[in-house]
Each structure stands twice: as C-alpha cells, then as structure tokens.
Residue, then its C-alpha position, 0 to 999 in steps of 0.5 A: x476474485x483477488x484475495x489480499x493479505x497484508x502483513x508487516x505492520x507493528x509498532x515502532x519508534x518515530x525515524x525508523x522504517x517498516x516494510x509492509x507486504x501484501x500477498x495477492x491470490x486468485x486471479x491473474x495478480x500480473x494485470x491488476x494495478x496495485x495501491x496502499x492506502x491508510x487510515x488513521x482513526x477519525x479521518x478519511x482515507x488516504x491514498x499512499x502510494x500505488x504502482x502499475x500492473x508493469x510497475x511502469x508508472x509510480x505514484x505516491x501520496x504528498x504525505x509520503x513522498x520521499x520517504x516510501x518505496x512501492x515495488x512488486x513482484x509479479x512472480x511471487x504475486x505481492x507488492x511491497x510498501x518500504x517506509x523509512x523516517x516514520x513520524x507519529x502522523x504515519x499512525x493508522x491501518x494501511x491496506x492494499x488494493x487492486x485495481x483491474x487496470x492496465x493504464x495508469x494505477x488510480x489514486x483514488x480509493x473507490x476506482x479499486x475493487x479489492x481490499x485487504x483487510x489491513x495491518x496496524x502501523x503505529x509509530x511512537x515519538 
C-alpha cells in the first residue's frame, strides 16, 4: 500500500503560481512512477503531468504545458507539481497518484493504482 497526501492547494489570482506537494508513504515511494491529475466540477479527469520512478522521463498535459514543472524527491519521498501563469480554467481538485511502474509513467488515470485525496486550487480572474 502507498498513502498520499496532497497539500499546497488554495486560492489564487489568475497569473500567479502555487506549488502543490504530495507526500508519499508505505511502500517502496523510489520505484512508483508518479502523476497529477485534476478535475474541475462537471468534467472528466485530466492527466496533468507525471514523472518516472528515476524522474527519467517527463510528461505533461497539453493544458499545462510550458507552464508547469513536475519534480521528485525520492529521498524525502514527495513529488512536486510547480504551477505558474494560473488562469481560471486551472480551477479544480488536483490529486497525485502512483503507478507501480518502472517504464514510462502512464497518462492515463485508470493504469494507476493509488490516489490522494486531493487538494482544492481555484485561481480567480
């Protein structure tokens, strides 16, 4: 079992940045291939950005591209989600999750097995 723990979230102004935190513990954090995902009300889930076990191999959503940074620290068992230029359309829950997965990290949210419960971000224009 991983147990995640998302923090960071808050409210904002449109143009400012946030840094969102997941806090991994239980088994091995080193070997899980980690992702963020959001969802705003009334639609689907959206892969935003996610990161390989090695921090190797780096993804992000077309949303989000350019203007996010995804890191880790496998020492301090977290990863991390640096989001700048926040527009109104960033507005939702962001979770992390974890894949037990040494390859690539997946973009899609079923082919991860863990999940936190999330932290609110709703950036105000």
């Amino acid at each position: 079992q991983v147990q995640l723990v998302e923090s960071g979230g808050g409210l904002v102004q449109a143009g400012d940045s946030l840094r969102l935190s997941c806090a991994a513990s239980g088994r091995i954090f080193n070997y899980y291939a980690m992702g963020w995902f959001r969802q705003a009300p009334g639609k689907e889930r959206e892969f935003v950005a996610a990161i390989k076990w090695s921090g190797g191999s780096i993804y992000y959503g077309d949303s989000v591209e350019g203007r996010s940074t995804i890191s880790r620290d496998n020492t301090r068992n977290t990863v991390n989600l640096q989001m700048n230029s926040l527009k109104s359309e960033d507005t939702a829950v962001y979770y992390c999750a974890a894949a037990d997965r040494l390859g690539a990290p997946p973009r899609i949210d079923r082919e991860y097995t863990y999940w936190g419960q999330g932290t609110q971000v709703t950036v105000s224009s």
